[in-house]
N, C-alpha and C positions, 0 to 999 in steps of 0.2 A: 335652515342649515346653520345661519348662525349661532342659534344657542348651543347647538352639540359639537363643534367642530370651531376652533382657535386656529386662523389660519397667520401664519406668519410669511415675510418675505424668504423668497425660496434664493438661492443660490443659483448660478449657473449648471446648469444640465451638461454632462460633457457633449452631448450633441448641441447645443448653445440653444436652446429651448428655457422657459423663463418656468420652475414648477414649482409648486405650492406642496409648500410638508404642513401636515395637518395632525394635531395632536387629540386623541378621544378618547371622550371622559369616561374615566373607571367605572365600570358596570357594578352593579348591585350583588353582595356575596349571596350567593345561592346555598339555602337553607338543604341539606341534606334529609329528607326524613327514611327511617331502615323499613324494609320490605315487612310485612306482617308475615310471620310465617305461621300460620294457621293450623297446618298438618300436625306441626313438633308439639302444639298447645294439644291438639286430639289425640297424639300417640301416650304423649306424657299422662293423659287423663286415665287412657286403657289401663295400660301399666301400673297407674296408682290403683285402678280398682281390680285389676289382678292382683298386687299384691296383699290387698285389702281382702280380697275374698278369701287367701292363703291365709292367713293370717285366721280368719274367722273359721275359717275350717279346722287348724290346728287348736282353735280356744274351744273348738266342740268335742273334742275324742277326748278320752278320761287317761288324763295327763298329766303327773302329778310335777307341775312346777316348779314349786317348792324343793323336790328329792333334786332336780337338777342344780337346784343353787347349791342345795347342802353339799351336794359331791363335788362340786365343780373344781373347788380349792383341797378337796381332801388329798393327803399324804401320797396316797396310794397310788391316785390318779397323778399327779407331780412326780411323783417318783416314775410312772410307767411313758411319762410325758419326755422324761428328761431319759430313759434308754431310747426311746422310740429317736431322739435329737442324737446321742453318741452313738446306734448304730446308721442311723442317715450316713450323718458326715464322715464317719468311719469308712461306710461302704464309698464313700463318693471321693474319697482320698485314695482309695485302692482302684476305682472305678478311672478317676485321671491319671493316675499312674499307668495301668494297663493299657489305658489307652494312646496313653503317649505311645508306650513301645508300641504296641504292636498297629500301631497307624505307618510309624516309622519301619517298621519289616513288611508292612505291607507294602508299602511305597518303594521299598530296596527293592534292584534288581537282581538280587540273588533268590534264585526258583527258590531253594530251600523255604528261606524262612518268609516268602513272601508267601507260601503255600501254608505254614504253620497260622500264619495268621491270619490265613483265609477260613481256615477249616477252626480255629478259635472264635473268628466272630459269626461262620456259620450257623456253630451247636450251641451258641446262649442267645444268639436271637431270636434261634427255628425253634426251644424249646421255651415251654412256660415258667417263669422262675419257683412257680409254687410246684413243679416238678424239680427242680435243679433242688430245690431245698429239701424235698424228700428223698431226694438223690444220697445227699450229704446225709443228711438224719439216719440212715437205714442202711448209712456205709459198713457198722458194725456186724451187716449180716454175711458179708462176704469175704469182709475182712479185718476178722477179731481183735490182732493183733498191729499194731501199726509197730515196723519194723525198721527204720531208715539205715538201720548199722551205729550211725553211734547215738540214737536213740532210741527207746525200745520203751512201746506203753500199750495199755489196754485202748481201744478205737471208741469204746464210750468214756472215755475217761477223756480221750483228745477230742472228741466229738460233742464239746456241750451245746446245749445253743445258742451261747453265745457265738462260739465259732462256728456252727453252724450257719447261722444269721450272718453272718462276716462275711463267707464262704460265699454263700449262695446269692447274696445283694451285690457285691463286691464282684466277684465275676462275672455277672451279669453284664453289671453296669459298665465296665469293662469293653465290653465286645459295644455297645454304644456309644460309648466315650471315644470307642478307637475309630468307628464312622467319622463323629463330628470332628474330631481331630485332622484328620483326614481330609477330609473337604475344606478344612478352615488350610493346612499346609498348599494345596493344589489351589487354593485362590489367589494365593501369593503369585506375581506375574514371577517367570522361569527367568526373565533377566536377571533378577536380583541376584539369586543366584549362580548366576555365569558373572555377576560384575564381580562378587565375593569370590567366586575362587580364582578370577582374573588378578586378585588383589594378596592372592596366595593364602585364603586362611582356609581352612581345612572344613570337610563335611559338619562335623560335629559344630565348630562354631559357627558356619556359616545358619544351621537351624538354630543354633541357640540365641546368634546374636543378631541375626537379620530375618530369619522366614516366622520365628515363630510370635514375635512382637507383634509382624505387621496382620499374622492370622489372629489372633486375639481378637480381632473386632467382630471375626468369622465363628470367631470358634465360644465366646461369652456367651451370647444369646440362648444359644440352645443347650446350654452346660446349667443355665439357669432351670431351665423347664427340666431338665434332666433330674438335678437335687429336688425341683418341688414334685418330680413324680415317682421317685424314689424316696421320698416321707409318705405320701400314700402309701405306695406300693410297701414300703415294711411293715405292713400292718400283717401284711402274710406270712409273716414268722411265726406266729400264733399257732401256728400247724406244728410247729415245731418246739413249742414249751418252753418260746422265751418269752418272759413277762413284758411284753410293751407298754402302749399307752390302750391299746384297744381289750388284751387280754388282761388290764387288770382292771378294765371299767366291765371286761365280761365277770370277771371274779366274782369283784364287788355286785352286781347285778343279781347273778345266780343265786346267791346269799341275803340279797335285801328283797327280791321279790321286785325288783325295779329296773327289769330289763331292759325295755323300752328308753326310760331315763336316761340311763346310765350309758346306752349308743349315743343319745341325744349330746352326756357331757364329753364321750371321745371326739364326738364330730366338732363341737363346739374348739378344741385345743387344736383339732389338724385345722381348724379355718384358720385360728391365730398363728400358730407355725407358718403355715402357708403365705399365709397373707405379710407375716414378716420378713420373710424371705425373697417373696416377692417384688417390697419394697427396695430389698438389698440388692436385685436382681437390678430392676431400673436403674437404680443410681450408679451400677456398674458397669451397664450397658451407654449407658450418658458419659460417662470418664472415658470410656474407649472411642467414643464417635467425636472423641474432639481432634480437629485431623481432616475425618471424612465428610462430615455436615457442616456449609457455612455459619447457619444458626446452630447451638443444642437446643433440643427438647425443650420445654415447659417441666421444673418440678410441681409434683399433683398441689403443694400449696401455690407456688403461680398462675398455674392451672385456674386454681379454686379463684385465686384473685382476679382474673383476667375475667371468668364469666358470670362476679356479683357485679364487677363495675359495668361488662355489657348488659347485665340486668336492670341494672340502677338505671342506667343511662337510656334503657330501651322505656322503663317506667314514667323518667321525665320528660319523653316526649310529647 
């Protein structure tokens, strides 16, 4: 015992007893080594030769690669790339507009207009939008003449499709917008607003200036999924003979003999749309969680950097 233990003259014990304090030598730092994980190295392997087999299957069908590069950057497609972006964002400005209101009249207690906006987001959700757009398109059968009193014009003249495509994306998205809107206001706790109008400030600014802030963490999220599924979804204007990104890579197709291709170069630009947007989605949904989450997020380069160094480090073991 004496090599491991230094004992020194102890002090008085309050019960008058004589005790020994003993000091012990610093143990040896214990070497950490990380669990193998086995499984992750066998799934990772599948997955690389699933996509290897995908891969091999698509280099066997008679596929003319090259037509996809030559079109990729062509005029046509950029040009049908950048309506398919102005009517997105277009319809998604009309779409949160809408939705504010009629979240907000759904929420009033006045039957009236809490019923208009029931029966608003009723018929654009229970109906298919590639119906709501034929709706629009085919308005000039019923009603030739669009007559408002102090304007007065032909119903295909008002009806191009551009406005068509406005029309039928746009209220759509609307009657969704006014859900998420909705549920993002009703997560706000009910005090806030009894503290604000205890504090004498009126309906309007107490949403403006207190309920609706704090529902932004509620209501971002899915406003995001909203725009990226509504850049898909306009691809279904196409029924309606506005030139997007998809009906002018069908154009160009019809005309080159390179059908196939030319789907290949519209899917390729909605991946980058998409995937852009995506990105803007995170980073937005990260600015609003600062508040609610003690840590933020990881951005995807942190990310990246966090599991080469667990890499490295798992390698120099």
């Amino acid at each position: 015992m004496s090599d491991k233990f230094d004992k020194e003259p102890a002090g008085n014990h309050p019960g008058g007893r004589q005790v020994s304090k003993e000091t012990s030598v610093v143990p040896e730092e214990i070497r950490a080594i990380p669990v193998r994980h086995y499984g992750r190295w066998i799934s990772a392997v599948v997955v690389l030769g699933l996509l290897a087999l995908l891969v091999y299957s698509f280099s066997q069908g008679n596929i003319r690669w090259t037509t996809v590069g030559d079109y990729l950057f062509d005029d046509r497609i950029l040009a049908g790339a950048g309506r398919t972006l102005l009517i997105s964002v277009l319809s998604m400005l009309i779409g949160l507009v809408l939705g504010l209101i009629f979240a907000v009249m759904r929420l009033s207690k006045n039957p009236v207009t809490g019923s208009v906006a029931w029966l608003y987001i009723w018929f654009f959700r229970g109906t298919p939008v590639l119906v709501q757009l034929l709706i629009w398109f085919n308005l000039a059968l019923i009603f030739p003449v669009l007559n408002l009193g102090f304007y007065k014009d032909e119903m295909t003249d008002v009806m191009t499709p551009f406005m068509v495509a406005l029309l039928g994306l746009g209220l759509n998205e609307g009657a969704y917008m006014a859900e998420i809107v909705r549920a993002g206001i009703q997560s706000v706790d009910e005090g806030q607003t009894e503290a604000s109008h205890a504090l004498g400030m009126t309906s309007t600014k107490t949403m403006r200036r207190v309920v609706l802030p704090q529902a932004m963490r509620v209501i971002i999220p899915p406003t995001g999924n909203e725009f990226i599924n509504l850049l898909k979804t306009s691809s279904l204007v196409t029924v309606v003979s506005y030139v997007d990104l998809l009906r002018a890579a069908q154009n160009i197709g019809s005309t080159s003999f390179a059908t196939f291709e030319l789907l290949l170069v519209a899917s390729v630009w909605y991946l980058v749309l998409t995937s852009l947007f995506s990105i803007g989605q995170y980073y937005l949904e990260r600015h609003y969680a600062k508040g609610a989450t003690r840590t933020l997020p990881l951005t995807p380069l942190q990310r990246l950097k966090v599991n080469l160094t667990s890499f490295s480090n798992r390698q120099g073991v």
